[in-house]
C-alpha positions as CSV (number, residue, x, y, z in Angstrom):
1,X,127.8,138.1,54.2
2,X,129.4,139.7,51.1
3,X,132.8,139.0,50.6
4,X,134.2,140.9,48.0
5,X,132.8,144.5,49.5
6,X,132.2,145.7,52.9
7,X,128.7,144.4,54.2
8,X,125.8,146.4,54.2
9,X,124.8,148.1,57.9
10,X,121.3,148.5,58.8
11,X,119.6,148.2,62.2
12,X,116.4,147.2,63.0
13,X,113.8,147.2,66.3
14,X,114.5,144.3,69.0
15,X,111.4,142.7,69.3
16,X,110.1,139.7,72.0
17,X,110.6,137.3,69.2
18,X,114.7,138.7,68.9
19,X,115.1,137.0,72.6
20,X,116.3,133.6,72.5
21,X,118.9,135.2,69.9
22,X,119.8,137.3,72.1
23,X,120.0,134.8,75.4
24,X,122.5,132.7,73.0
25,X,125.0,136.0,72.0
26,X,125.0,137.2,75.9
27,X,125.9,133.5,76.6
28,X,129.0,133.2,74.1
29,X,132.5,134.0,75.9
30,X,133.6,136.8,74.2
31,X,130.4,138.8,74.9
32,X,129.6,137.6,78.5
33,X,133.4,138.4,79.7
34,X,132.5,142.6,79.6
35,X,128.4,141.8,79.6
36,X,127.8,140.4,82.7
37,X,124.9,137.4,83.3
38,X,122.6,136.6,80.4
39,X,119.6,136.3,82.2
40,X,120.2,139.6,83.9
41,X,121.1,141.7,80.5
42,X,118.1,139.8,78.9
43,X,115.7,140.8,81.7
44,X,116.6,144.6,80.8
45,X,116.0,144.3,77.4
46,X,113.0,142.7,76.9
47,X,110.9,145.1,80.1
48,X,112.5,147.5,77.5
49,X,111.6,146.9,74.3
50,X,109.5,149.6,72.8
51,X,110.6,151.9,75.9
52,X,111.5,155.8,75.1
53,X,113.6,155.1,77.8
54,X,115.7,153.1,75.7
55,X,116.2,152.1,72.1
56,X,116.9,148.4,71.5
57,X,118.0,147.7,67.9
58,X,119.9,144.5,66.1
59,X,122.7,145.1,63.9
60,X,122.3,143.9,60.8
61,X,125.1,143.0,58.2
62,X,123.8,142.1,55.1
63,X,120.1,141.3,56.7
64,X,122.1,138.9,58.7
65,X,121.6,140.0,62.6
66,X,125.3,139.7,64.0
67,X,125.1,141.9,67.2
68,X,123.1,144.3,69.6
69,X,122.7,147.8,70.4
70,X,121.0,150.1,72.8
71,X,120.6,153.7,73.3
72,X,119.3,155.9,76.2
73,X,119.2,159.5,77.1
74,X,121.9,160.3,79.9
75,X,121.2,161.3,83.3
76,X,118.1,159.3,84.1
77,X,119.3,156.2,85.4
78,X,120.2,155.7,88.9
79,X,124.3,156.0,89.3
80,X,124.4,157.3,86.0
81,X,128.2,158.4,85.5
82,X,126.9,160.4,82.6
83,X,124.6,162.5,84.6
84,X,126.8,165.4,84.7
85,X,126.7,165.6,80.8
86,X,124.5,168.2,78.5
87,X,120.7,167.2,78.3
88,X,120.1,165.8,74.8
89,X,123.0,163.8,75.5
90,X,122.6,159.7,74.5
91,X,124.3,156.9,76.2
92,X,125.3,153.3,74.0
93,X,126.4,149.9,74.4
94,X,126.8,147.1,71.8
95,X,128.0,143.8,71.3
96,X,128.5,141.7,68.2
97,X,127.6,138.8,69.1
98,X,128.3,136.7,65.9
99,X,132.6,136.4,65.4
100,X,131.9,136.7,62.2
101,X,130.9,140.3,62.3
102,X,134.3,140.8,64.4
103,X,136.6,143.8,62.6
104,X,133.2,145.4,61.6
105,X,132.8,147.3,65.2
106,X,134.0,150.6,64.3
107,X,131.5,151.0,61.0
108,X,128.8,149.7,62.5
109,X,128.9,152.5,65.2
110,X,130.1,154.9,62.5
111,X,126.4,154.3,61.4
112,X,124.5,154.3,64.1
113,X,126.5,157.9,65.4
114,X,125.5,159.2,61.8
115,X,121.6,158.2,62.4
116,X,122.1,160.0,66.2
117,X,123.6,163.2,64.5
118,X,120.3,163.2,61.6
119,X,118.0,163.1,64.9
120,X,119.5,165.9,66.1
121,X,122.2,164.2,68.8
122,X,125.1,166.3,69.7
123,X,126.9,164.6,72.2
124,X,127.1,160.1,71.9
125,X,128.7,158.7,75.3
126,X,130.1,155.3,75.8
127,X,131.6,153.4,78.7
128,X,133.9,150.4,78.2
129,X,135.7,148.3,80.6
130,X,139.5,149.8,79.9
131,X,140.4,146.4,79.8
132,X,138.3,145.8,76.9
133,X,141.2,147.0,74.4
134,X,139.7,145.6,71.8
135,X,136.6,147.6,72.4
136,X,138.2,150.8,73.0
137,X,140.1,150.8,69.8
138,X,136.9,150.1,68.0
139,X,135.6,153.2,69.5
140,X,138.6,155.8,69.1
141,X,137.8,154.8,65.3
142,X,134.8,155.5,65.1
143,X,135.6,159.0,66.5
144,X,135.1,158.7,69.9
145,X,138.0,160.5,72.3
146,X,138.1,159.0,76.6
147,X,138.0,162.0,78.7
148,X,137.6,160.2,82.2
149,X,138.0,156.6,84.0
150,X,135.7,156.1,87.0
151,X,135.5,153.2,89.2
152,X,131.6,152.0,88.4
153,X,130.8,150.4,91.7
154,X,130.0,146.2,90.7
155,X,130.8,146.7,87.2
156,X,134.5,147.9,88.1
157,X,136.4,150.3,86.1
158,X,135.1,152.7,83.4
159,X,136.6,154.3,80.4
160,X,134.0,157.3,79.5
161,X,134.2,157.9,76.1
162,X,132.7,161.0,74.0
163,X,131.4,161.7,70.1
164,X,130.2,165.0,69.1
165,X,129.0,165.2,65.6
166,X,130.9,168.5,64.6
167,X,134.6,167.5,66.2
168,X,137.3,167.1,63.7
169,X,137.9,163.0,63.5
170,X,141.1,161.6,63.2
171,X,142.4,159.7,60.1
172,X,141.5,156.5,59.7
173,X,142.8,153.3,57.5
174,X,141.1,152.9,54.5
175,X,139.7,149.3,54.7
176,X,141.5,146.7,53.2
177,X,140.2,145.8,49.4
């Protein structure tokens, strides 16, 4: 990874052969403590890849692959807390799997929210864990504002979190040179 500037962000298809990189991330602590078991998340992704129904990319600093995201239209997915949101609405999720990546959160949704909002996207949604303070701060960065917790059955308590392309965004720090 570059060291002297910010890493380059690019994302690129999950495909069968992405897997047992995958399997490894889910597996590490700090992923597996708000992801829930490997086998389980792995199982999801790869009936999914190439799917409509959801969008399964790698994050990529520098060509490196450090992490995962996925994105799906809202309201289709049984006990979807989302359901009540406009249609055109996505959902996301992401993990970076690699520490190394770690303090890189916020742009790398930054830039996947900018490739929503070319398509068209007016309304992102996200749902951490409110425990997840690490997440959540990453999130309110990137521009996203909470404007409900639910209880989410199994999977405990939910912080739902919204980005619209056209709200105003709050200041952030310029990153450290």
């Amino acid at each position: 990874m570059t060291t002297a500037t910010r890493p380059e962000i690019a994302f690129r298809r999950v495909t069968p052969d992405d897997l047992p990189l995958l399997r490894g991330w889910l597996a590490r602590p700090h992923v597996a403590q708000w992801w829930g078991e490997a086998e389980y998340e792995l199982k999801l992704v790869a009936d999914y890849i190439g799917s409509p129904r959801l969008d399964c990319h790698l994050i990529l600093l520098d060509g490196q692959p450090v992490g995962y995201i996925q994105c799906y239209p809202t309201g289709v997915w049984p006990g979807d807390h989302f359901a009540d949101q406009p249609p055109g609405s996505r959902g996301i999720d992401l993990y970076l799997g690699e520490t190394s990546a770690m303090g890189n959160g916020s742009r790398v949704l930054r830039a996947y929210l900018e490739r929503l909002a070319a398509a068209g996207v007016r309304q992102v949604l996200i749902d951490p864990d409110p425990a997840n303070v690490r997440a959540v701060r990453a999130y309110e960065k990137a521009g996203f504002r909470a404007f409900r917790r639910v209880e989410a059955g199994e999977l405990g308590p939910a912080l739902l979190m919204r980005w619209e392309p056209d709200r105003p965004r709050l200041p952030t720090a310029p990153a450290p040179s």
